[in-house]
PDB file of N, H, CA, C and O in Angstrom:
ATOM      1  N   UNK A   1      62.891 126.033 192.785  1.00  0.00           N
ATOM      2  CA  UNK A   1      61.910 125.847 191.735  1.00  0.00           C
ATOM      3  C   UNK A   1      61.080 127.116 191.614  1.00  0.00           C
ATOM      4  O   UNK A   1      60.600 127.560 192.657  1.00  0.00           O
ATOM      5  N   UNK A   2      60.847 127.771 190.443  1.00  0.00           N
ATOM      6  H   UNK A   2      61.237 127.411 189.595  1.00  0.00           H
ATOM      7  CA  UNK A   2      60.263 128.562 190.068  1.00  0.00           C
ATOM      8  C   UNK A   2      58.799 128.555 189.526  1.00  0.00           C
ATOM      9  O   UNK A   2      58.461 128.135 188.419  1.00  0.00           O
ATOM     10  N   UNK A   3      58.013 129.067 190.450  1.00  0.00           N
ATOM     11  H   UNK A   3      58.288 129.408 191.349  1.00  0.00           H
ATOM     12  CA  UNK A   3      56.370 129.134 189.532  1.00  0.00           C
ATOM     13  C   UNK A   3      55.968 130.023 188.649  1.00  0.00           C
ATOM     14  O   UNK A   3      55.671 131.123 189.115  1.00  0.00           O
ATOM     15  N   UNK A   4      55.842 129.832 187.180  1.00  0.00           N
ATOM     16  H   UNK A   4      56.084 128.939 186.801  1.00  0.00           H
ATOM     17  CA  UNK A   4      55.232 130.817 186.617  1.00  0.00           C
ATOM     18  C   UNK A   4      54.003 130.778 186.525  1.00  0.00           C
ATOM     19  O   UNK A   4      53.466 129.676 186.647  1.00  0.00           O
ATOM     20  N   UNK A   5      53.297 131.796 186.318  1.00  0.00           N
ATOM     21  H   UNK A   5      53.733 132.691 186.220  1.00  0.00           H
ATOM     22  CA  UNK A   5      51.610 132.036 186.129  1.00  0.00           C
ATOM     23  C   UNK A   5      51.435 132.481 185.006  1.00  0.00           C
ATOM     24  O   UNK A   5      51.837 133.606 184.708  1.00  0.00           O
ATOM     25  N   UNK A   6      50.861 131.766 184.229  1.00  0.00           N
ATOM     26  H   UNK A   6      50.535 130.852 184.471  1.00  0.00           H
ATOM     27  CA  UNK A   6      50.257 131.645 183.131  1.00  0.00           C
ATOM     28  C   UNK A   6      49.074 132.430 182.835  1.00  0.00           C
ATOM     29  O   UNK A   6      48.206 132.434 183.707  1.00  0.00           O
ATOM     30  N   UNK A   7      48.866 133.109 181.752  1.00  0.00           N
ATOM     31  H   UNK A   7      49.571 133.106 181.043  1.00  0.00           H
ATOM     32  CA  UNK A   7      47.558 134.118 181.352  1.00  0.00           C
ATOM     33  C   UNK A   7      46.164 133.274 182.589  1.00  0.00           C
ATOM     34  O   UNK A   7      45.687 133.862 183.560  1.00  0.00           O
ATOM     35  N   UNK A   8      45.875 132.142 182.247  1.00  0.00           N
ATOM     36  H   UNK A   8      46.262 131.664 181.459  1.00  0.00           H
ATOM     37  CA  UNK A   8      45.048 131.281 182.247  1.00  0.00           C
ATOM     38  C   UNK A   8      44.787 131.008 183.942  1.00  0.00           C
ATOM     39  O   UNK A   8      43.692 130.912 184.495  1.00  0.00           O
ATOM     40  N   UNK A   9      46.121 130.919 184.563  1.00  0.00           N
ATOM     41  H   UNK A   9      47.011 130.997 184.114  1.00  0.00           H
ATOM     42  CA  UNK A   9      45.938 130.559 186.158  1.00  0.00           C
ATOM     43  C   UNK A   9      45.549 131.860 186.651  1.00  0.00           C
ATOM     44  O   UNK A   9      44.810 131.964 187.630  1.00  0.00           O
ATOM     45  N   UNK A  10      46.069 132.993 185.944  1.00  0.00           N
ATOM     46  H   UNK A  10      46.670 132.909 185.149  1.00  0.00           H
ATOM     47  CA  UNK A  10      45.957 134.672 186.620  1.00  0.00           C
ATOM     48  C   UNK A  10      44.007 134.746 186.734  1.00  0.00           C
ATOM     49  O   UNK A  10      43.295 134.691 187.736  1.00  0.00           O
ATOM     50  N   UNK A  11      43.628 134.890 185.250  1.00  0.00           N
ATOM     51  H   UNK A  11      44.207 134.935 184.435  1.00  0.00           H
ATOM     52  CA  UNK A  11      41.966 134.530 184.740  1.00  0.00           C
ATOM     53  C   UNK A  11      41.246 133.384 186.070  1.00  0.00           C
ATOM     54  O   UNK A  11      40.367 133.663 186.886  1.00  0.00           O
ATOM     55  N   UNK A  12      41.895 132.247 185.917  1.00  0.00           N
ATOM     56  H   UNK A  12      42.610 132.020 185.255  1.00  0.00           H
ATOM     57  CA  UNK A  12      41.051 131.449 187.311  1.00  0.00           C
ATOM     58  C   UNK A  12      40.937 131.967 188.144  1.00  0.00           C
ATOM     59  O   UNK A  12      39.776 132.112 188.528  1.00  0.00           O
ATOM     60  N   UNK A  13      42.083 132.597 188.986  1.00  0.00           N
ATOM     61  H   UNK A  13      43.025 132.478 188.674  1.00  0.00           H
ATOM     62  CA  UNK A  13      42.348 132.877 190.540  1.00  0.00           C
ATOM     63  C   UNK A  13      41.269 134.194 190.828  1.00  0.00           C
ATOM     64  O   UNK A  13      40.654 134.598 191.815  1.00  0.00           O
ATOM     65  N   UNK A  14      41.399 134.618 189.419  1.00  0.00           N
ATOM     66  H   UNK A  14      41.899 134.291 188.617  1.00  0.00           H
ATOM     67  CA  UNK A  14      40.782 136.008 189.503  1.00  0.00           C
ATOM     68  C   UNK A  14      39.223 135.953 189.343  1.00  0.00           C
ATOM     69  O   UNK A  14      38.494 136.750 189.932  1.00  0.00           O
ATOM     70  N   UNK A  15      38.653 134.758 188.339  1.00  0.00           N
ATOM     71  H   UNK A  15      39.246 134.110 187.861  1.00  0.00           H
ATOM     72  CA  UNK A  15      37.281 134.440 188.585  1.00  0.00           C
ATOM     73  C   UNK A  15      37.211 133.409 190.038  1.00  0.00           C
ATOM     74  O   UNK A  15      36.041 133.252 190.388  1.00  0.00           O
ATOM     75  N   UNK A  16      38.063 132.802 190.793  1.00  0.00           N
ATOM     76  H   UNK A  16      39.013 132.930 190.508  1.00  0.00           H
ATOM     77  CA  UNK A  16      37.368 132.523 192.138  1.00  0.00           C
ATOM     78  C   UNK A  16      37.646 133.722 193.271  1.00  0.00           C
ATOM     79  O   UNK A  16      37.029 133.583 194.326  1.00  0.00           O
ATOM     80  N   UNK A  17      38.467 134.817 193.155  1.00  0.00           N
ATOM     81  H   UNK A  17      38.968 134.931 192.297  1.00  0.00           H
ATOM     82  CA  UNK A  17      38.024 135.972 193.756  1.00  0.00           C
ATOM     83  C   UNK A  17      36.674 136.123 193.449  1.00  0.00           C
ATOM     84  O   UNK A  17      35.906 135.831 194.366  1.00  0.00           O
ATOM     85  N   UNK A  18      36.236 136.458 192.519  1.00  0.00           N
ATOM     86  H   UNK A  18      36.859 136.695 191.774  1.00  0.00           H
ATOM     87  CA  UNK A  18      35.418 137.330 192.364  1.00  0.00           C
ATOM     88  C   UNK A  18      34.307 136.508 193.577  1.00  0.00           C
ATOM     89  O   UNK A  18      33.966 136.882 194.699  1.00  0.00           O
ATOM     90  N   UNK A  19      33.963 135.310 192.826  1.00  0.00           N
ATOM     91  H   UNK A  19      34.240 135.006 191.915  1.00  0.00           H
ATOM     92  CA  UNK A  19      33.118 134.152 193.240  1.00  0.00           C
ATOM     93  C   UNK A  19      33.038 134.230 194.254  1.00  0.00           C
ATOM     94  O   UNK A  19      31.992 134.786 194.589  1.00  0.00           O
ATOM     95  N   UNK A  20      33.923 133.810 195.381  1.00  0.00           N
ATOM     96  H   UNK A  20      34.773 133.358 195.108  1.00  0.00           H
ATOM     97  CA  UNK A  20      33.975 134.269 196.685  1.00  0.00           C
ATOM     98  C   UNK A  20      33.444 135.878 197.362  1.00  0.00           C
ATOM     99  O   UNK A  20      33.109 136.250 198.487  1.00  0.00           O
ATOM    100  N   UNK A  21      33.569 136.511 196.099  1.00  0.00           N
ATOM    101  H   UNK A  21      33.841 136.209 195.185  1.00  0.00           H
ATOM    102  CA  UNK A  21      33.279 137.857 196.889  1.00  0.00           C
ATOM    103  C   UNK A  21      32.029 138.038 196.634  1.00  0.00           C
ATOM    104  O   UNK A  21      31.470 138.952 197.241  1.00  0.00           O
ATOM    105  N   UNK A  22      31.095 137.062 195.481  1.00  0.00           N
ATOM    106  H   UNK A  22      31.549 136.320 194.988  1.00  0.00           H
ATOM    107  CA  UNK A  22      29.613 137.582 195.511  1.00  0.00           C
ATOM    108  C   UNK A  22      28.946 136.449 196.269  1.00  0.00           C
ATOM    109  O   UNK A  22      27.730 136.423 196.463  1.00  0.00           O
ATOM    110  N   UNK A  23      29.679 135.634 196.635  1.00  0.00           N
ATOM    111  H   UNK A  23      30.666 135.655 196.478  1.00  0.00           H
ATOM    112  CA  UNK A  23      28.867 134.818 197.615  1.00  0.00           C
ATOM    113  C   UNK A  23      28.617 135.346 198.826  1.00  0.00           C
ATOM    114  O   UNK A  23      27.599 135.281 199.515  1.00  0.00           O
ATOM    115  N   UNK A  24      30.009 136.058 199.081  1.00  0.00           N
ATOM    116  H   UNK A  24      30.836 136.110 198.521  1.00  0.00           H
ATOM    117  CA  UNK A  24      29.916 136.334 200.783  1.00  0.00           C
ATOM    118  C   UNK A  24      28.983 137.584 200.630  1.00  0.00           C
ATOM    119  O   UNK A  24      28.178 137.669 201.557  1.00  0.00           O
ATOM    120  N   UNK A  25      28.899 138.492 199.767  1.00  0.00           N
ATOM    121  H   UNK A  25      29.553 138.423 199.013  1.00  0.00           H
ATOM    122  CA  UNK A  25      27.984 139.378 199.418  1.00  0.00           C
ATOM    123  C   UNK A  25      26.470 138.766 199.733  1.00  0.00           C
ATOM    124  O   UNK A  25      25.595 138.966 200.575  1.00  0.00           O
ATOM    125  N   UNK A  26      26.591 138.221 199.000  1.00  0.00           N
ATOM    126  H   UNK A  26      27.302 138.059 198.316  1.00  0.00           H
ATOM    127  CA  UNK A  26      25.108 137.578 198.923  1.00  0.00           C
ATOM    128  C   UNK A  26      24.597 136.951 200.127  1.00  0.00           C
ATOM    129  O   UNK A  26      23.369 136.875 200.111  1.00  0.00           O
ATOM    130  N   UNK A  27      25.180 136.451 201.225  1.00  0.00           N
ATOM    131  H   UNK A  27      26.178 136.513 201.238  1.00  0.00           H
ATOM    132  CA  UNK A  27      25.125 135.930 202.290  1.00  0.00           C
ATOM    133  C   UNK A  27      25.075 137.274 203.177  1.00  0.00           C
ATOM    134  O   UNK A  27      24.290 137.370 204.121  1.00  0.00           O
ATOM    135  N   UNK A  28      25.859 138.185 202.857  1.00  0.00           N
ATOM    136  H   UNK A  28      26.497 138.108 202.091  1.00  0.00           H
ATOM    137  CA  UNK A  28      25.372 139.312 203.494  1.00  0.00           C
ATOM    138  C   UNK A  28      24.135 140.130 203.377  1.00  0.00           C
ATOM    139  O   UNK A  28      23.543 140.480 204.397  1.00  0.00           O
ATOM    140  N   UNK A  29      23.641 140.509 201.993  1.00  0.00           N
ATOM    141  H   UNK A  29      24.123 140.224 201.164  1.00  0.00           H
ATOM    142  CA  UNK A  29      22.198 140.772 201.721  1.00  0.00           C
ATOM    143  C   UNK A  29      21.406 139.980 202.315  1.00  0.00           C
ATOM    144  O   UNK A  29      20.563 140.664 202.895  1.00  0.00           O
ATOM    145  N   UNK A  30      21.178 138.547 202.527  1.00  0.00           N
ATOM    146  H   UNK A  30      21.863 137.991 202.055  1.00  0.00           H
ATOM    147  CA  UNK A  30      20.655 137.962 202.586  1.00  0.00           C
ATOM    148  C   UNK A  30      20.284 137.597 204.332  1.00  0.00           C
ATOM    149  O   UNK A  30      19.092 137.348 204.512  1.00  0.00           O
ATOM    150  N   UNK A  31      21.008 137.555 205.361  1.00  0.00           N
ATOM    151  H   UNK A  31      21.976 137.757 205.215  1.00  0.00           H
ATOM    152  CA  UNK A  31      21.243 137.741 206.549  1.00  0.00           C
ATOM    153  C   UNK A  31      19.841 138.432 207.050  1.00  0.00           C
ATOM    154  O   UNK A  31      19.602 139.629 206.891  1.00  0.00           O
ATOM    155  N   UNK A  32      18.985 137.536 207.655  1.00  0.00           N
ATOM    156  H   UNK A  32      19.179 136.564 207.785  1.00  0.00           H
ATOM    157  CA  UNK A  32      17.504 138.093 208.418  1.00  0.00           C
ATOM    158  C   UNK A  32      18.086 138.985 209.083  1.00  0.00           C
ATOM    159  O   UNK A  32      17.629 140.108 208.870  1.00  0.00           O
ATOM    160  N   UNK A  33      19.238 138.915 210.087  1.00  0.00           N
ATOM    161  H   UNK A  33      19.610 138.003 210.259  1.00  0.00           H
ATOM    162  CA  UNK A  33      19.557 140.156 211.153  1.00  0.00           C
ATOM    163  C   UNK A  33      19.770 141.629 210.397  1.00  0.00           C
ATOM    164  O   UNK A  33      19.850 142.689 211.017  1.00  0.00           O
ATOM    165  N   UNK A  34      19.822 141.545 209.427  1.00  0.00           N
ATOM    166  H   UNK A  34      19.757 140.683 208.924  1.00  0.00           H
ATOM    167  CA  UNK A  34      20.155 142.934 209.080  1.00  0.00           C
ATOM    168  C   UNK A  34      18.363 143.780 208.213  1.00  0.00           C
ATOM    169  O   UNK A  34      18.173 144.895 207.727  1.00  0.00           O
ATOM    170  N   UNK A  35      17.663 142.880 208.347  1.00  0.00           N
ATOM    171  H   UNK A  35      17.817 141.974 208.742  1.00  0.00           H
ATOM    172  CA  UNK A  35      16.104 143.424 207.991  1.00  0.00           C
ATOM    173  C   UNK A  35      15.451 144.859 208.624  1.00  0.00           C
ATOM    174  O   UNK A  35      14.418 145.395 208.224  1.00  0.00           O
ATOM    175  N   UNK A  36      16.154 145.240 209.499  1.00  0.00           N
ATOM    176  H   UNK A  36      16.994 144.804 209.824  1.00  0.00           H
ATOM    177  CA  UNK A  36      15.876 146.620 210.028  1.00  0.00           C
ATOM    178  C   UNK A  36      16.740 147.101 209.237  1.00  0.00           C
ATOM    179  O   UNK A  36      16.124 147.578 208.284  1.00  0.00           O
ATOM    180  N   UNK A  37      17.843 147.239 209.111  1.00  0.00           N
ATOM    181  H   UNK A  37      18.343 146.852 209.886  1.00  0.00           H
ATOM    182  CA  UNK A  37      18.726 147.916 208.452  1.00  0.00           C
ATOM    183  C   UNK A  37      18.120 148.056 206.976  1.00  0.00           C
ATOM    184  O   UNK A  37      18.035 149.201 206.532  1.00  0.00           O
ATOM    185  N   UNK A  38      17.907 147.526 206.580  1.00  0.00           N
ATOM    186  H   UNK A  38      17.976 146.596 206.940  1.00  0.00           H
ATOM    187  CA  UNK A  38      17.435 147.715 205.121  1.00  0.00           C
ATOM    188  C   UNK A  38      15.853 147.868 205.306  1.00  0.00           C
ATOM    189  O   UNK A  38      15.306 147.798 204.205  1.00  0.00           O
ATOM    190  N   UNK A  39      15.353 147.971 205.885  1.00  0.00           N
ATOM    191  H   UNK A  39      15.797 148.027 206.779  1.00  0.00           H
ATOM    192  CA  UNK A  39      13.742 148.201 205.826  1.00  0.00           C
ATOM    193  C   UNK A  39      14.072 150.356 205.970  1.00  0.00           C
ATOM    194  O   UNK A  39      13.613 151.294 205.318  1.00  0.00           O
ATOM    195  N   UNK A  40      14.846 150.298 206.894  1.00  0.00           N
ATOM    196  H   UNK A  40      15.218 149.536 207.424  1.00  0.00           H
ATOM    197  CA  UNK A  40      14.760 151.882 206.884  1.00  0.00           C
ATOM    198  C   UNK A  40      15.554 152.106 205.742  1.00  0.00           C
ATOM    199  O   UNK A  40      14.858 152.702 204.920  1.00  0.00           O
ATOM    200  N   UNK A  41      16.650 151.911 205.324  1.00  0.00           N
ATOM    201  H   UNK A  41      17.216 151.426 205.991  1.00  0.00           H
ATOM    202  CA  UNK A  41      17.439 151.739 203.955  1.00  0.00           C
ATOM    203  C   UNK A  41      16.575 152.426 202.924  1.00  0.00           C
ATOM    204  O   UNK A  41      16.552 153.556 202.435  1.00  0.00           O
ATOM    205  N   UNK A  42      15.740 151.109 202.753  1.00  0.00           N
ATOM    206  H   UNK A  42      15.759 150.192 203.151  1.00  0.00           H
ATOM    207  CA  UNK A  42      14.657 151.361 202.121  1.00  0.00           C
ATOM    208  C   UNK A  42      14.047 152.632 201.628  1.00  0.00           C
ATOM    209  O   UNK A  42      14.082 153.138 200.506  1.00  0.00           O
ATOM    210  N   UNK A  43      13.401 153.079 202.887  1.00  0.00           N
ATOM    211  H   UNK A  43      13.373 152.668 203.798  1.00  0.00           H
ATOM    212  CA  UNK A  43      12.395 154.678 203.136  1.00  0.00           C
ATOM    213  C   UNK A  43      13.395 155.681 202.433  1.00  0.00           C
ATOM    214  O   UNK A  43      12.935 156.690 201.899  1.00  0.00           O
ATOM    215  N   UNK A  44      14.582 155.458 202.421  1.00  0.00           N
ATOM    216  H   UNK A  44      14.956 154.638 202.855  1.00  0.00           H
ATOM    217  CA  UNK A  44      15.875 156.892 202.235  1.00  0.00           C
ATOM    218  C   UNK A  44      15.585 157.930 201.048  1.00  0.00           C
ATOM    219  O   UNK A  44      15.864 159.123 201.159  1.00  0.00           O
ATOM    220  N   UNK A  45      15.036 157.408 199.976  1.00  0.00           N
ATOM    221  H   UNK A  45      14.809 156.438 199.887  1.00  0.00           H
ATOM    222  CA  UNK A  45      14.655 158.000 199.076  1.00  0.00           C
ATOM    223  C   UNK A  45      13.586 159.130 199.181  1.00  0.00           C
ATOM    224  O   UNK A  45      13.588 160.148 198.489  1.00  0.00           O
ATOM    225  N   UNK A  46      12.624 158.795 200.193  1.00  0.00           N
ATOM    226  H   UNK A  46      12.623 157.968 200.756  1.00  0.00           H
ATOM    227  CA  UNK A  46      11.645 159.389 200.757  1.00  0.00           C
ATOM    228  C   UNK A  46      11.621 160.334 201.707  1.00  0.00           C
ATOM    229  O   UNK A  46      10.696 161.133 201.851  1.00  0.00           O
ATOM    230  N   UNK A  47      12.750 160.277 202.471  1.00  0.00           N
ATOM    231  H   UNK A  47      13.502 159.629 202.354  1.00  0.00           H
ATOM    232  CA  UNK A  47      13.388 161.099 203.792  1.00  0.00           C
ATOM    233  C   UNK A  47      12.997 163.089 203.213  1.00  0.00           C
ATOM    234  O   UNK A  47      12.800 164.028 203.984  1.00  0.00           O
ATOM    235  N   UNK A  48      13.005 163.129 201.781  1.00  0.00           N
ATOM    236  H   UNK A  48      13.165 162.366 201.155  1.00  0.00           H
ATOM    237  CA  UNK A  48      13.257 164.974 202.177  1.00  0.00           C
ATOM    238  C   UNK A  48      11.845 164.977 201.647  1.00  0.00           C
ATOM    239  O   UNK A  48      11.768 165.718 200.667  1.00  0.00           O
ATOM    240  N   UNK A  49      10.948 164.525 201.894  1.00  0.00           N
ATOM    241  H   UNK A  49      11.011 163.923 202.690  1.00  0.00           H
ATOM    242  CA  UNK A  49       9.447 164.582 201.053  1.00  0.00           C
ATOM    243  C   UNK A  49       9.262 165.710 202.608  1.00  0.00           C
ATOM    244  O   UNK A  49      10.039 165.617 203.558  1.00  0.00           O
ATOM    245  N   UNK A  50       8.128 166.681 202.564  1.00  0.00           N
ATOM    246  H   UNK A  50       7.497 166.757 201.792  1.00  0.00           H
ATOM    247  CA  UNK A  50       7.113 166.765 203.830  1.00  0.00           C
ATOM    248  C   UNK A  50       6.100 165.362 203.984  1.00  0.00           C
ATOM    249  O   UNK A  50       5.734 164.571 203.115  1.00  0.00           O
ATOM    250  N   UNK A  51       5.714 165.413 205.949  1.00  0.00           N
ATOM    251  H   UNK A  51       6.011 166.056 206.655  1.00  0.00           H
ATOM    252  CA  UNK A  51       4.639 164.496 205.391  1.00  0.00           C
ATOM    253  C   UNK A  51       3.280 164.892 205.495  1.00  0.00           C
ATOM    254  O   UNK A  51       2.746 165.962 205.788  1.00  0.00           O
ATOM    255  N   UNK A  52       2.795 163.629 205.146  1.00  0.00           N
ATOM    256  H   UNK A  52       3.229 162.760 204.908  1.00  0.00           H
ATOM    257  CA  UNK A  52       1.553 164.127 205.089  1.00  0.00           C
ATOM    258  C   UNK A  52       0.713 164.607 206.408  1.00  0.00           C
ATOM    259  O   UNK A  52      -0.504 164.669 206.233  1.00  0.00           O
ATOM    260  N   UNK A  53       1.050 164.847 207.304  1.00  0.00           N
ATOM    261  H   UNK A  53       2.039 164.796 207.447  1.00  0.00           H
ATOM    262  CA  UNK A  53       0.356 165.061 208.288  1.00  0.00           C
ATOM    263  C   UNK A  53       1.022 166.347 208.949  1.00  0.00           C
ATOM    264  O   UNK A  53       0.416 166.818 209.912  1.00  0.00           O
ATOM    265  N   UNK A  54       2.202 166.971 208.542  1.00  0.00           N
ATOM    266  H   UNK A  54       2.694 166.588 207.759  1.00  0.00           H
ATOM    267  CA  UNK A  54       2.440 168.079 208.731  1.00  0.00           C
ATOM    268  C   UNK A  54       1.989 168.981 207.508  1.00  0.00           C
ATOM    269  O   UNK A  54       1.732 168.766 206.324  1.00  0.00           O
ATOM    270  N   UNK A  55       2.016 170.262 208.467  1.00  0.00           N
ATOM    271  H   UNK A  55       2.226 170.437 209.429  1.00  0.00           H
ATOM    272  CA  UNK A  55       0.974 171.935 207.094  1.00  0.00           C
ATOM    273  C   UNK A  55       2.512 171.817 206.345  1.00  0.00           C
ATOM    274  O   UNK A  55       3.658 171.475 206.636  1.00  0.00           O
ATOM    275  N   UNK A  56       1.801 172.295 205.279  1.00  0.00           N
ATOM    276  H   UNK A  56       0.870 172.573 205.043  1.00  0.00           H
ATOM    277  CA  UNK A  56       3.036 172.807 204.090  1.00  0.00           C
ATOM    278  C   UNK A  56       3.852 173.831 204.477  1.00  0.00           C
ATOM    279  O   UNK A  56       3.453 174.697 205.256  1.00  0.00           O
ATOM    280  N   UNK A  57       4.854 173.825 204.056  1.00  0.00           N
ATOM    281  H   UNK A  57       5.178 173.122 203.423  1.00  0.00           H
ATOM    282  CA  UNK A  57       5.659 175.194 204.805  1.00  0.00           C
ATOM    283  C   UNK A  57       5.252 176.682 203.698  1.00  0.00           C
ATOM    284  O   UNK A  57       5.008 176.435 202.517  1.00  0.00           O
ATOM    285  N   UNK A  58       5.224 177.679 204.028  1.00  0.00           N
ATOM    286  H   UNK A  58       5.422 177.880 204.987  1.00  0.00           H
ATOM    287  CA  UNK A  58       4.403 178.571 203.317  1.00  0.00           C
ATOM    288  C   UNK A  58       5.865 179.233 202.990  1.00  0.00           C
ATOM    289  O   UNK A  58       6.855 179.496 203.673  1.00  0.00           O
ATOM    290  N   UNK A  59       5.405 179.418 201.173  1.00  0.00           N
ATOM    291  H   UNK A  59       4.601 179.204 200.618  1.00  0.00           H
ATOM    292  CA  UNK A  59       6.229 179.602 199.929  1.00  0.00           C
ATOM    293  C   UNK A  59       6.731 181.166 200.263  1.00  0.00           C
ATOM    294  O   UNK A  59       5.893 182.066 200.207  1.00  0.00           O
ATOM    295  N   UNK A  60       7.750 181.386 200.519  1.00  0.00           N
ATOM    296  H   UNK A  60       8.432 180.656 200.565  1.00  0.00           H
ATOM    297  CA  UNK A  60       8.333 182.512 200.494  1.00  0.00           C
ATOM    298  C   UNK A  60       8.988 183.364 199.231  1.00  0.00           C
ATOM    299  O   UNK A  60       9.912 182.641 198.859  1.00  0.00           O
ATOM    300  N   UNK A  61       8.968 184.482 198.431  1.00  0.00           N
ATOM    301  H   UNK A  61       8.218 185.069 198.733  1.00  0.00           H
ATOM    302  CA  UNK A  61       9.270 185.051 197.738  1.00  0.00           C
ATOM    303  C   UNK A  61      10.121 186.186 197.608  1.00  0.00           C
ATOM    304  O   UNK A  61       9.572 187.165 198.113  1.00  0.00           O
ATOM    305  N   UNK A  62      11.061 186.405 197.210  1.00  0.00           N
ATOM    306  H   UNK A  62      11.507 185.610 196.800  1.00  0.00           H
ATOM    307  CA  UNK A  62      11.986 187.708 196.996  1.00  0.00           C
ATOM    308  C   UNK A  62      11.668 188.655 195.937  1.00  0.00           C
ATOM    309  O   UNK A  62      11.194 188.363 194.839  1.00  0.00           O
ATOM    310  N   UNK A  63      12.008 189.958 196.413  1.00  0.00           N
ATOM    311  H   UNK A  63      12.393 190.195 197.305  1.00  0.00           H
ATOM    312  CA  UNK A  63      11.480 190.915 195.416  1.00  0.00           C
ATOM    313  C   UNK A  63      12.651 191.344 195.217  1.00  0.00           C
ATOM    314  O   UNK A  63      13.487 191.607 196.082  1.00  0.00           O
ATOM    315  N   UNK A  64      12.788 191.454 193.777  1.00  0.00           N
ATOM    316  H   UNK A  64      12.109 191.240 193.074  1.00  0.00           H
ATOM    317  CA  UNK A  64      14.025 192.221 192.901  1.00  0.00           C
ATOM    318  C   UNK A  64      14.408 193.672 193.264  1.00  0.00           C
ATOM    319  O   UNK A  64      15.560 194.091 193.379  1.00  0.00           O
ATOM    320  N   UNK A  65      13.293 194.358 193.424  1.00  0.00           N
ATOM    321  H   UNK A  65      12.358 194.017 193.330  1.00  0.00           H
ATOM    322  CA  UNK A  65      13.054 195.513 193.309  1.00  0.00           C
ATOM    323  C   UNK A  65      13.614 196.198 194.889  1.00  0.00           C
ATOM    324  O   UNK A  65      13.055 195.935 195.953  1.00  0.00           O
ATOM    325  N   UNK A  66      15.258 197.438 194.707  1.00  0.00           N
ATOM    326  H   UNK A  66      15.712 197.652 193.842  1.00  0.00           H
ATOM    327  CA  UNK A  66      15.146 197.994 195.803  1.00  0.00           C
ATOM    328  C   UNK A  66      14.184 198.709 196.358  1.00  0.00           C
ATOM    329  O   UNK A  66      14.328 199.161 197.495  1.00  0.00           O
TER     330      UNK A  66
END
């Protein structure tokens, strides 16, 4: 016996992939144990700033001129 798949069964199988994959996603975001991980996550954007409590690094300049 032969199964064919139909436009329609391909479309289902393929919207309960998906389904499955943003649940388990979401169960993963969601996971208290990983709250360090994303709290520093977080800061990453911020990482190449100086801070505020270190001196500025002093602006260096090149001269064109041999």
């Amino acid at each position: 016996m032969m199964f064919e798949m139909s436009t329609g069964m391909i479309r289902g199988l393929g919207t309960v992939v998906v389904f499955v994959a943003f649940v388990g996603l979401t169960l993963w975001v969601f996971n208290t144990k990983r709250n360090p991980e994303f709290a520093e996550a977080r800061l990453l954007p911020f990482a190449d700033e100086p801070q505020p409590d270190s001196p500025p690094e002093p602006a260096t300049t090149r001269s064109t001129r041999s």
